[in-house]
TORKOL-4160 file (C-alpha; in steps of 0.2 Angstrom, whole numbers, padded with zeros to 4 digits, m for minus):
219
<pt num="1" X="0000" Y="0000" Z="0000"/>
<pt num="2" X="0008" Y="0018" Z="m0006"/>
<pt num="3" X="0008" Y="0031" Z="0008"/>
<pt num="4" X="0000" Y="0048" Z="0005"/>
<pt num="5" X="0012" Y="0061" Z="0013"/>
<pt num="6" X="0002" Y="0075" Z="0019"/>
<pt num="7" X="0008" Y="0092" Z="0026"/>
<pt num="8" X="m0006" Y="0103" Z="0039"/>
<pt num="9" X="m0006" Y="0121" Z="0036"/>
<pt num="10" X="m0017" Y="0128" Z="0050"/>
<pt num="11" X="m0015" Y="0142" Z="0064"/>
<pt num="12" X="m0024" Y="0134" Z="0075"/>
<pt num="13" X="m0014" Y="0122" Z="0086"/>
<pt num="14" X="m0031" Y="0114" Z="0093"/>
<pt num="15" X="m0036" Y="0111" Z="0076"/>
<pt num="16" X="m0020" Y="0103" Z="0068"/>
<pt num="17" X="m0018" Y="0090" Z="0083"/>
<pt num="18" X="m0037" Y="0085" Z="0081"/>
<pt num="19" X="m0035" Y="0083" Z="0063"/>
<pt num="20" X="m0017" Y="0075" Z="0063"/>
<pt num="21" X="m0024" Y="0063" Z="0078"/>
<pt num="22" X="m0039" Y="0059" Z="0065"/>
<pt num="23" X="m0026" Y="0055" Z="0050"/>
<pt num="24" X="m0014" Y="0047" Z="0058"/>
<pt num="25" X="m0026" Y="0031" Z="0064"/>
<pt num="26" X="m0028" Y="0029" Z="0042"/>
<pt num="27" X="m0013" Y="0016" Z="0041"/>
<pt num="28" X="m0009" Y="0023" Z="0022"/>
<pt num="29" X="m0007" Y="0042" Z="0030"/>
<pt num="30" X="0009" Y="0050" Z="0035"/>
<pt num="31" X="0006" Y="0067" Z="0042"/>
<pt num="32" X="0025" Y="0073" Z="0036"/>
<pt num="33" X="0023" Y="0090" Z="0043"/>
<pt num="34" X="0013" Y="0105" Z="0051"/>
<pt num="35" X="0014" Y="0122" Z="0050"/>
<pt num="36" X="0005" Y="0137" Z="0058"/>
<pt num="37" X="0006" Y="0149" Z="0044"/>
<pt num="38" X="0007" Y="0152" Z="0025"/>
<pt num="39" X="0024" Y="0154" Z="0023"/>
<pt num="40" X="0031" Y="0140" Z="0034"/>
<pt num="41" X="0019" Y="0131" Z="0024"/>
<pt num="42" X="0027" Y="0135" Z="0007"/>
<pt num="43" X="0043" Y="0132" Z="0013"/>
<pt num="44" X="0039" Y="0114" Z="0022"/>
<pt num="45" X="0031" Y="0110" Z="0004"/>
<pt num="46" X="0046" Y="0112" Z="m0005"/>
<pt num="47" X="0057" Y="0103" Z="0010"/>
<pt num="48" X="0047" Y="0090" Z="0015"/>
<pt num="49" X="0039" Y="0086" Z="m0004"/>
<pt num="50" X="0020" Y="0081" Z="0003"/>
<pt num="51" X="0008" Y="0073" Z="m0010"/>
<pt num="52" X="m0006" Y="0085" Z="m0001"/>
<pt num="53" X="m0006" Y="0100" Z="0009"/>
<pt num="54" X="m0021" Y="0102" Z="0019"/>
<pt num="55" X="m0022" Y="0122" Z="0017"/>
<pt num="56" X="m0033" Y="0134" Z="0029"/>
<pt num="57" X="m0036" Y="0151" Z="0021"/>
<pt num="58" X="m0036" Y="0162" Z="0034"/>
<pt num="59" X="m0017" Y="0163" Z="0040"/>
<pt num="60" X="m0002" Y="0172" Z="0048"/>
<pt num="61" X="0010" Y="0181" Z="0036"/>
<pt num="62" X="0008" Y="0171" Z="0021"/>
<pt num="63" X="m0014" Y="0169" Z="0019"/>
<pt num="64" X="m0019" Y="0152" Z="0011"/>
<pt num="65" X="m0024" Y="0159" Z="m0008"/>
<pt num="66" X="m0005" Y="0165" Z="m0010"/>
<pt num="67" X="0002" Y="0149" Z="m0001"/>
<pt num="68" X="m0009" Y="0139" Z="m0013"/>
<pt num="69" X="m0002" Y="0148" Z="m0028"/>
<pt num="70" X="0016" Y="0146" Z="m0024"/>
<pt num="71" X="0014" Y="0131" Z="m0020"/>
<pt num="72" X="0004" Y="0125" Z="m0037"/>
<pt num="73" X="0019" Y="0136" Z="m0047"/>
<pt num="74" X="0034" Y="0128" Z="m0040"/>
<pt num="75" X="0029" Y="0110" Z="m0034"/>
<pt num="76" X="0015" Y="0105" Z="m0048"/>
<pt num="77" X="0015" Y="0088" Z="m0040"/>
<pt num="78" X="0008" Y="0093" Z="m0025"/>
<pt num="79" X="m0010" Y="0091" Z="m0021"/>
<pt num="80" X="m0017" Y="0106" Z="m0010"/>
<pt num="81" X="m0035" Y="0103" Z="m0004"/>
<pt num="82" X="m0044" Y="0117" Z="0005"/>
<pt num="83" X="m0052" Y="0113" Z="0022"/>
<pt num="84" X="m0061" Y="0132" Z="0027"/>
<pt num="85" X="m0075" Y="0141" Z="0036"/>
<pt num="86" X="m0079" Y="0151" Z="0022"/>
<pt num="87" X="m0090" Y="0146" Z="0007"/>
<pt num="88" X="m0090" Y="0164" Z="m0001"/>
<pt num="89" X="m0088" Y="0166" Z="m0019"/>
<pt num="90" X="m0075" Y="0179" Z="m0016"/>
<pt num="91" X="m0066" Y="0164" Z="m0007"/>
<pt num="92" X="m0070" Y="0149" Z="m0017"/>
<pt num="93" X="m0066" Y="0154" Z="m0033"/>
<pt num="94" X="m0049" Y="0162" Z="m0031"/>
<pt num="95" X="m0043" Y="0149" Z="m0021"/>
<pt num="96" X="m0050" Y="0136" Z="m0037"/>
<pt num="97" X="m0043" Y="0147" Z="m0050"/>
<pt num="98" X="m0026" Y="0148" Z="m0041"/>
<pt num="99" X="m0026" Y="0129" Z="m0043"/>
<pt num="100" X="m0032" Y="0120" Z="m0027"/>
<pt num="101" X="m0036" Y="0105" Z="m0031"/>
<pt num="102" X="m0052" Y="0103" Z="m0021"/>
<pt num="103" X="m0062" Y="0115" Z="m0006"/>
<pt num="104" X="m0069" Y="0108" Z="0009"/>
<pt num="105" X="m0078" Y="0116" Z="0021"/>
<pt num="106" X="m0075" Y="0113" Z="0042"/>
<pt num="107" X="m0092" Y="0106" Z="0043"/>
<pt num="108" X="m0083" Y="0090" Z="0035"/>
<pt num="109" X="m0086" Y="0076" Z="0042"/>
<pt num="110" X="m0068" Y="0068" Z="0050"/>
<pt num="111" X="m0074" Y="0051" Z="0036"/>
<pt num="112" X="m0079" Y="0062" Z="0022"/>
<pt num="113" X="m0059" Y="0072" Z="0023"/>
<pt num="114" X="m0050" Y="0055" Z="0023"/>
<pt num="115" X="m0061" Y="0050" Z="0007"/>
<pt num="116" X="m0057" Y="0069" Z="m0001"/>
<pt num="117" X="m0038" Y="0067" Z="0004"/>
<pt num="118" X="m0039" Y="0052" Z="m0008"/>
<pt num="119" X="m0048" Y="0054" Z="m0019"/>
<pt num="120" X="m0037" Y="0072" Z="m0022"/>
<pt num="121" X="m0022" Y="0062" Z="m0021"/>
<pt num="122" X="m0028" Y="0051" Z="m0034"/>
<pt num="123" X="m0030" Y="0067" Z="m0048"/>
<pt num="124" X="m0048" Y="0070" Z="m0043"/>
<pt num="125" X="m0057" Y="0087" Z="m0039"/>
<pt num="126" X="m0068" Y="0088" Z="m0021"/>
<pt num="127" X="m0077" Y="0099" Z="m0020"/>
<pt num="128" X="m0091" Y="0102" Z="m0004"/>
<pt num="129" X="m0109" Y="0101" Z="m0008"/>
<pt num="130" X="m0110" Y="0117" Z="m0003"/>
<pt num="131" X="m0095" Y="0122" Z="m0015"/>
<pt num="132" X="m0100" Y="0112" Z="m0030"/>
<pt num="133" X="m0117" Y="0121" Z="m0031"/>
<pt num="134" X="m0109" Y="0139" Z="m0033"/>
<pt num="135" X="m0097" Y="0130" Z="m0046"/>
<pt num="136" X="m0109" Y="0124" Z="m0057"/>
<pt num="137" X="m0121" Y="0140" Z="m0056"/>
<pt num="138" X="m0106" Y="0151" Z="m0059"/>
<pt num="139" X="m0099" Y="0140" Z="m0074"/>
<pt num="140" X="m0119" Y="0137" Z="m0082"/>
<pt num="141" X="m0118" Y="0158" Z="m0082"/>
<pt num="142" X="m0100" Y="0160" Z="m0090"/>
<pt num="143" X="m0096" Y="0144" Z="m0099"/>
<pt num="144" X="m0101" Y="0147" Z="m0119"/>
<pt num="145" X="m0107" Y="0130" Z="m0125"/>
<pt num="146" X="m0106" Y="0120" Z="m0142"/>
<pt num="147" X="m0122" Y="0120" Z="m0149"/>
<pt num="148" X="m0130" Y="0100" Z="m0145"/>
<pt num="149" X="m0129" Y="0099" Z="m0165"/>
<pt num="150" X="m0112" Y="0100" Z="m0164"/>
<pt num="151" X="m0108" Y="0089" Z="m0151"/>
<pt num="152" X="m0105" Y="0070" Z="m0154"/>
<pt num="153" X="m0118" Y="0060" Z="m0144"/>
<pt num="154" X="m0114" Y="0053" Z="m0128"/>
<pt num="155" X="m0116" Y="0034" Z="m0124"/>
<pt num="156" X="m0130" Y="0028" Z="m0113"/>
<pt num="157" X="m0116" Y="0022" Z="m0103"/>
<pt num="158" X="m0107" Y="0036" Z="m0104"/>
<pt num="159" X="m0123" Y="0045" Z="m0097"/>
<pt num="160" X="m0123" Y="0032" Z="m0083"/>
<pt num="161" X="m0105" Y="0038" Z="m0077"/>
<pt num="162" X="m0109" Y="0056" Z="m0078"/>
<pt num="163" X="m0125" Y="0054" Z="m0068"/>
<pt num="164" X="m0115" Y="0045" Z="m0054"/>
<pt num="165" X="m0102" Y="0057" Z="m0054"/>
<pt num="166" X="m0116" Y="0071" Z="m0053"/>
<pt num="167" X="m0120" Y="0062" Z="m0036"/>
<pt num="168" X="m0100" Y="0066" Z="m0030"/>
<pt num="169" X="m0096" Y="0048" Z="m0031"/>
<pt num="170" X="m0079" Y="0045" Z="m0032"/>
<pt num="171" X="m0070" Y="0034" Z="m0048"/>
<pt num="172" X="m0069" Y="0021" Z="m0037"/>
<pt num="173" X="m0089" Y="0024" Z="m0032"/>
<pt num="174" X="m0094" Y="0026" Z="m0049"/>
<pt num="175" X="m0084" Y="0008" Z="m0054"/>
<pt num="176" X="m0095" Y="m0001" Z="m0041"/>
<pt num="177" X="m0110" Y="0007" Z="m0044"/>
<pt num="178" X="m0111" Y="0002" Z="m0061"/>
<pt num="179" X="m0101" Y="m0014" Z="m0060"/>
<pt num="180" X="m0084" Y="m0010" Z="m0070"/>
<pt num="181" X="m0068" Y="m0006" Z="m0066"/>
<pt num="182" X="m0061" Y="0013" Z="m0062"/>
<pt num="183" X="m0051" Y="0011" Z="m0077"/>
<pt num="184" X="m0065" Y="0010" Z="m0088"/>
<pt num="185" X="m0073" Y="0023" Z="m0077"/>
<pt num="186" X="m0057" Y="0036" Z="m0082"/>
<pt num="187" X="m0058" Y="0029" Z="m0102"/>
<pt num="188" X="m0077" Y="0034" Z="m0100"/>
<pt num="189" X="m0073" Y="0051" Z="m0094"/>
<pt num="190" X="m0058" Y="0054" Z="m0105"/>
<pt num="191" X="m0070" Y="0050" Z="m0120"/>
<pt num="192" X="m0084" Y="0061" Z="m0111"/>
<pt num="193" X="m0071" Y="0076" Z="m0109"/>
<pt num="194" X="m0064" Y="0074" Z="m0129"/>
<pt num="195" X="m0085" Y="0075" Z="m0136"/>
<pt num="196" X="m0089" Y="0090" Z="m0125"/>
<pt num="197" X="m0074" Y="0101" Z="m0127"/>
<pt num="198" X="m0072" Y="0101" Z="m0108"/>
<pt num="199" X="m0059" Y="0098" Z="m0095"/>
<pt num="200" X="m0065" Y="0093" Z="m0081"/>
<pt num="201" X="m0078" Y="0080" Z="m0070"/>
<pt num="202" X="m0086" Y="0098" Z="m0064"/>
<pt num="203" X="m0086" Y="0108" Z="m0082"/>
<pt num="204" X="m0095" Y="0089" Z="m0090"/>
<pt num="205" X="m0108" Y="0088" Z="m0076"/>
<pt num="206" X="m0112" Y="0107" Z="m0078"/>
<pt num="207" X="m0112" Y="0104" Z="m0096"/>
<pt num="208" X="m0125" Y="0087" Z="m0095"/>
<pt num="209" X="m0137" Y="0097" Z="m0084"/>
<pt num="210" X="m0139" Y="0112" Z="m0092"/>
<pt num="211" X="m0144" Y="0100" Z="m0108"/>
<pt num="212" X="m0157" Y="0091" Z="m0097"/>
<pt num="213" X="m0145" Y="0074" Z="m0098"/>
<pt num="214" X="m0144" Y="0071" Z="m0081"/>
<pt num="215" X="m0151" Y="0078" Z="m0064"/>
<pt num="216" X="m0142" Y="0084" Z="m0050"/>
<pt num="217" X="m0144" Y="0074" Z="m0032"/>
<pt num="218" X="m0152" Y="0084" Z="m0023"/>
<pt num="219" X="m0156" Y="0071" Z="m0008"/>
């Protein structure tokens, strides 16, 4: 089993021993580091090499939107999932457009950050129910779309996956839900991406619901 290196950026002491004690009893975690503000964080990241930093935004010297984008321009290999009290816009989409590779809120439950922390390490975008409903509102108001003319059909199975993602299922999720392997899962989306012009899970789902394709979990 590989072991996800993760580095704590958080001013809060109280807060960064609850959450180290919480990853620590996950036998593939290694908490490498911890550091109380942005700029220790930065610097930790290029030291230490974490496959994650779980970033706070509000921070001492350094806040977590700069850290993030220092971190995403000089260590492109490093994951850095948000963990915040803030779900304002003027938070969320900064902080996404500097590159983070996923935004949870501090009402997270202790199972749901384990799974985001993997599924992040994995290449995957998390986003917080909360979160993904600005995203998708924000991107069906900016996005300029193909015409469906012009768009090469989607397969019913194809469909299925998007609809199950839609849900925030994971690849893994998605695999056992519909009884194939996350492989296929990623060749579906790769093929998914290439027919609508998009780039990612998020810009597709937006993309499938705004056509009527599929409908967005709202249980």
């Amino acid at each position: 089993m590989s072991t996800i290196k993760i580095l704590l950026a958080e001013d809060h002491q109280v807060v960064r021993e609850g959450t180290r004690q919480l990853l620590e009893q996950e036998a593939d975690f290694t908490v490498v580091g911890e550091a109380s503000n942005g700029e220790t964080a930065m610097q930790l990241a290029q030291e230490l090499r974490p496959d994650v930093v779980l970033m706070d935004v509000h921070m001492p010297k350094v806040n977590g939107l700069e850290a993030t984008k220092r971190i995403k321009a000089t260590a492109s290999g490093i994951r850095v999932l948000i963990l915040s009290a803030y779900e304002d816009d003027h938070y969320i989409f900064p902080l996404l457009e500097a590159g983070a590779d996923g935004y949870l809120l501090k009402t997270t439950s202790g199972a749901e950050l384990i799974r985001s922390i993997r599924a992040v390490y994995r290449g995957e975008t998390v986003l917080d129910p909360q979160v993904t409903s600005k995203v998708v509102s924000q991107i069906t108001k900016k996005k300029s779309y193909q015409s469906t003319a012009m768009v090469e059909s989607l397969t019913e199975r194809e469909i299925e996956v998007l609809q199950a993602v839609a849900s925030g299922k994971s690849n893994k999720e998605v695999a056992e839900e519909l009884y194939i392997s996350p492989y296929t899962v990623q060749v579906h989306l790769r093929n998914i991406f290439g027919k609508l012009g998009v780039n990612s899970r998020t810009e597709a789902v937006t993309y499938a619901l705004r056509e009527g394709w599929i409908k967005l979990d709202t249980g």
